[in-house]
C-alpha positions, 0 to 999 in steps of 0.5 A: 524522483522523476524515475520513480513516478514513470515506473509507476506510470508503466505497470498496469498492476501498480495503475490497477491497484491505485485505481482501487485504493481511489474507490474504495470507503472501507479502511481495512480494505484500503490497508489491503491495498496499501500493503499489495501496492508496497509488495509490488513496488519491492518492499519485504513483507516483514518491513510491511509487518513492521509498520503495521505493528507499529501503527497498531500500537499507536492506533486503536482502531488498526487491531 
């Protein structure tokens, strides 16, 4: 587990990304940010689009 954060720790992209996660108030750009901070950490695009379907459903405010 350890692995994980010091890779983290190390890309200025993922650092960068985290930092704006941190400043920003408006939920759709944080989404956003969610979703560049997944890709850059290796997740598929369709697995990202997956989730997001699924909370949309769930959530109403998402669509």
């Amino acid at each position: 587990m350890k692995n994980i954060f010091l890779k983290d720790n190390l890309n200025p992209n993922i650092q960068a990304v985290k930092s704006a996660m941190k400043g920003t108030k408006d939920p759709r750009i944080f989404k956003r940010y969610q979703s560049i901070l997944m890709h850059l950490k290796g997740q598929p695009i369709k697995k990202q689009l997956a989730e997001y379907k699924e909370n949309a459903s769930k959530h109403r405010w998402f669509v």
